[in-house]
TORKOL-4160 file (C-alpha; in steps of 0.2 Angstrom, whole numbers, padded with zeros to 4 digits, m for minus):
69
<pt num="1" X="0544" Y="0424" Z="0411"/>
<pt num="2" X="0557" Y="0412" Z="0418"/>
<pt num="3" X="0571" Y="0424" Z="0408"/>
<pt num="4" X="0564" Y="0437" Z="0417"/>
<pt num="5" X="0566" Y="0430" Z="0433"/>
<pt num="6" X="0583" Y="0423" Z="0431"/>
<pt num="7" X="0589" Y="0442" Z="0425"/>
<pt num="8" X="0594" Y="0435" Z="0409"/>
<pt num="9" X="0579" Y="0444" Z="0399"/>
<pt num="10" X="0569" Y="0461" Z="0401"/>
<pt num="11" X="0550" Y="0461" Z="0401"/>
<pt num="12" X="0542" Y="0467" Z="0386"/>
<pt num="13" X="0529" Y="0481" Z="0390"/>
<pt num="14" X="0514" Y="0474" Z="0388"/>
<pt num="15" X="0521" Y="0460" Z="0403"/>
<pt num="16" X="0528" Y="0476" Z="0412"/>
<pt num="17" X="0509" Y="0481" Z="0413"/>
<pt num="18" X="0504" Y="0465" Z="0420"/>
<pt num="19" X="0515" Y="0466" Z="0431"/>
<pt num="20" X="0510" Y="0483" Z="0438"/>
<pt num="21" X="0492" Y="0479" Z="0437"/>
<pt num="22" X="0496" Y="0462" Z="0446"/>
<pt num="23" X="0503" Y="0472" Z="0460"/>
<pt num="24" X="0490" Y="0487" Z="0460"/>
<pt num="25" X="0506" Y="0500" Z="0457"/>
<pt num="26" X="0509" Y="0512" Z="0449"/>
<pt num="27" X="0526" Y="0511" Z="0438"/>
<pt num="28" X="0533" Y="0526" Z="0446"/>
<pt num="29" X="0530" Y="0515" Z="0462"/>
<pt num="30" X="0537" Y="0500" Z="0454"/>
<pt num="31" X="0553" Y="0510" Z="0449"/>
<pt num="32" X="0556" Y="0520" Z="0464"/>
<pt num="33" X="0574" Y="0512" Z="0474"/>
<pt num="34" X="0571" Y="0522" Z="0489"/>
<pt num="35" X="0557" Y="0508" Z="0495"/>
<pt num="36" X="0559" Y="0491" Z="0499"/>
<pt num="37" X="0540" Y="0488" Z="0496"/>
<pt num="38" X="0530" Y="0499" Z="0485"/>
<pt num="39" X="0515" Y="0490" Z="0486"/>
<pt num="40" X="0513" Y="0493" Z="0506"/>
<pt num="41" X="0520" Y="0511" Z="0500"/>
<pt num="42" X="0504" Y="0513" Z="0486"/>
<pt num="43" X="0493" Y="0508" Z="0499"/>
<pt num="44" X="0500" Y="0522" Z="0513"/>
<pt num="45" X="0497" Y="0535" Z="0498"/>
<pt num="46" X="0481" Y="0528" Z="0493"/>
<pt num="47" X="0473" Y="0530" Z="0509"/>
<pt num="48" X="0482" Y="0547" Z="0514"/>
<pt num="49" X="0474" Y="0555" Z="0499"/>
<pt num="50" X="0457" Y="0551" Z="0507"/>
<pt num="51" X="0464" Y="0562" Z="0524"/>
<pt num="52" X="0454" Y="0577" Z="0527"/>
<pt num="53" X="0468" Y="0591" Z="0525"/>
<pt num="54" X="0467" Y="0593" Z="0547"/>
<pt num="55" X="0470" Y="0573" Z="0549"/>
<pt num="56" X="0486" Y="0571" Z="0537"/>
<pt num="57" X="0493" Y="0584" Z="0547"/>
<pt num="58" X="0490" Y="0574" Z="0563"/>
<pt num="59" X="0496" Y="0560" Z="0555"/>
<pt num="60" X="0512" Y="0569" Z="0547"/>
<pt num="61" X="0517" Y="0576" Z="0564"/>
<pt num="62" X="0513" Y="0556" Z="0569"/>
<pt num="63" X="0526" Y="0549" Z="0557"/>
<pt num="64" X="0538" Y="0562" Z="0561"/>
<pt num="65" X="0537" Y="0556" Z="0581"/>
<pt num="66" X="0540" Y="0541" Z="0575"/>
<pt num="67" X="0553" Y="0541" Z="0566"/>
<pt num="68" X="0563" Y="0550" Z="0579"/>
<pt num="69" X="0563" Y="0535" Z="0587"/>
């Protein structure tokens, strides 16, 4: 593992696993660049996904307020 941290070694898949399970993502998460924190970004989904269809919508129009910020 210390070779893997010090950049000088790539995971094998089995530790890529354990690391995705460690972390309670999914590898497309683990792999997406576009955000800084995919754990907090998994548990956004996770809890959107149990929005009734009317309440992401609220909460779509939500984020996009305040984002214009």
């Amino acid at each position: 593992m210390q070779g893997i941290t010090s950049g000088k070694a790539y995971p094998s898949i089995k530790q890529l696993y354990n690391i995705r399970d460690y972390f309670g993502i999914t590898l497309s998460e683990f792999f997406d660049e576009e955000t800084d924190d995919p754990q907090r970004m998994h548990t956004v989904l996770s809890l959107a996904k149990q929005l009734t269809p009317a309440d992401l919508d609220r909460m779509i129009d939500l984020m996009g307020r305040l984002g214009e910020k």
